[in-house]
N, C-alpha and C positions, 0 to 999 in steps of 0.2 A: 469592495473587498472580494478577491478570487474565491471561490468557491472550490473544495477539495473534496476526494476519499482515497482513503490509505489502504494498502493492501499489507497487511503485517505475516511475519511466518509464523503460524503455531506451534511448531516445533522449538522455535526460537524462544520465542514468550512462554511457553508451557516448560521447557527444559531447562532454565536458565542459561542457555549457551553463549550469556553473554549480554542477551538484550531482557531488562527486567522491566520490557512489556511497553504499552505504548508511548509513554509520558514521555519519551523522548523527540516521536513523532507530533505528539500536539506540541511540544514547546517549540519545536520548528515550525511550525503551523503557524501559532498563536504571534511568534517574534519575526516570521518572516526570511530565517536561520537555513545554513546548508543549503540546500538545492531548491528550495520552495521561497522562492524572488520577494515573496514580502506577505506581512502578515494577512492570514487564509482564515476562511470558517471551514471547519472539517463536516461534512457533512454526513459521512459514512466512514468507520474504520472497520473494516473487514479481516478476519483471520483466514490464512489458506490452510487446509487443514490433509496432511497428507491422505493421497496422494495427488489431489489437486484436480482432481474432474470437478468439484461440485463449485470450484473458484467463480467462472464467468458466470454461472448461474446466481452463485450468491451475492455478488459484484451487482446483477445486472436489479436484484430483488432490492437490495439494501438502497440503492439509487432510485427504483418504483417508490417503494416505501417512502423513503423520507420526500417525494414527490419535489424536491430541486435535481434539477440534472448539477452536477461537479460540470468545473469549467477543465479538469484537469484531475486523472486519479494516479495518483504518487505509490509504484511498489515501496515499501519501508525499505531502510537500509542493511537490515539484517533477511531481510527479503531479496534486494537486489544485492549482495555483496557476502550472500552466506560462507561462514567454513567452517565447519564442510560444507561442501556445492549440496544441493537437493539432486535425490537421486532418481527426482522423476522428470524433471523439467526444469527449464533453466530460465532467468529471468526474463531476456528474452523472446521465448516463445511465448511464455507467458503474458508478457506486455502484448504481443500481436494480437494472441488471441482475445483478451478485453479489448482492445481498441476493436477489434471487428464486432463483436459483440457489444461494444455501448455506444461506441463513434465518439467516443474522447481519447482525446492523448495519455498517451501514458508515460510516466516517468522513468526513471531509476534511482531511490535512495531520495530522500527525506534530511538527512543529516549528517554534519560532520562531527558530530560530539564523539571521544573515548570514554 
């Protein structure tokens, strides 16, 4: 079984703009659904919490901590796919900067559920 951690938006989850938080991301996890190839153990789900400086650090803690390295850490899809876009950074960047900071791949999006 793959080994994951989710990066979710906290503006997202916190504000309900849509995404009413993570359960959508482990059931993708759990069933293997959307963009994550087959069912995953979540190992860390991390919030990014505007404006996103303290992301790779938190990233890189919650992965120390649970002492499994992820074979693979997935931005959620309300994270990769926001709208409104984040007004500090874009998925993108974001994904680069964890992959140089942890040395695992990084994704975009978690799921296709509405």
């Amino acid at each position: 079984m793959e080994k994951i951690a989710i990066v979710g938006c906290g503006a997202y989850m916190d504000s309900g703009y849509g995404c009413p938080g993570e359960w959508r991301c482990l059931k993708a996890a759990a069933l293997g659904e959307g963009n994550i190839e087959s069912p995953s153990q979540v190992l860390a789900f991390v919030k990014c919490e505007c404006p996103g400086r303290s992301l790779a650090a938190n990233t890189g803690l919650a992965i120390k901590m649970s002492e499994i390295k992820p074979d693979k850490i997935y931005l959620s899809t309300c994270f990769a796919n926001a709208k409104p876009a984040c007004p500090y950074t874009d998925a993108q960047e974001m994904a680069k900067i964890l992959e140089n900071k942890t040395g695992i791949p990084v994704l975009a999006g978690t799921h296709d559920y509405h």
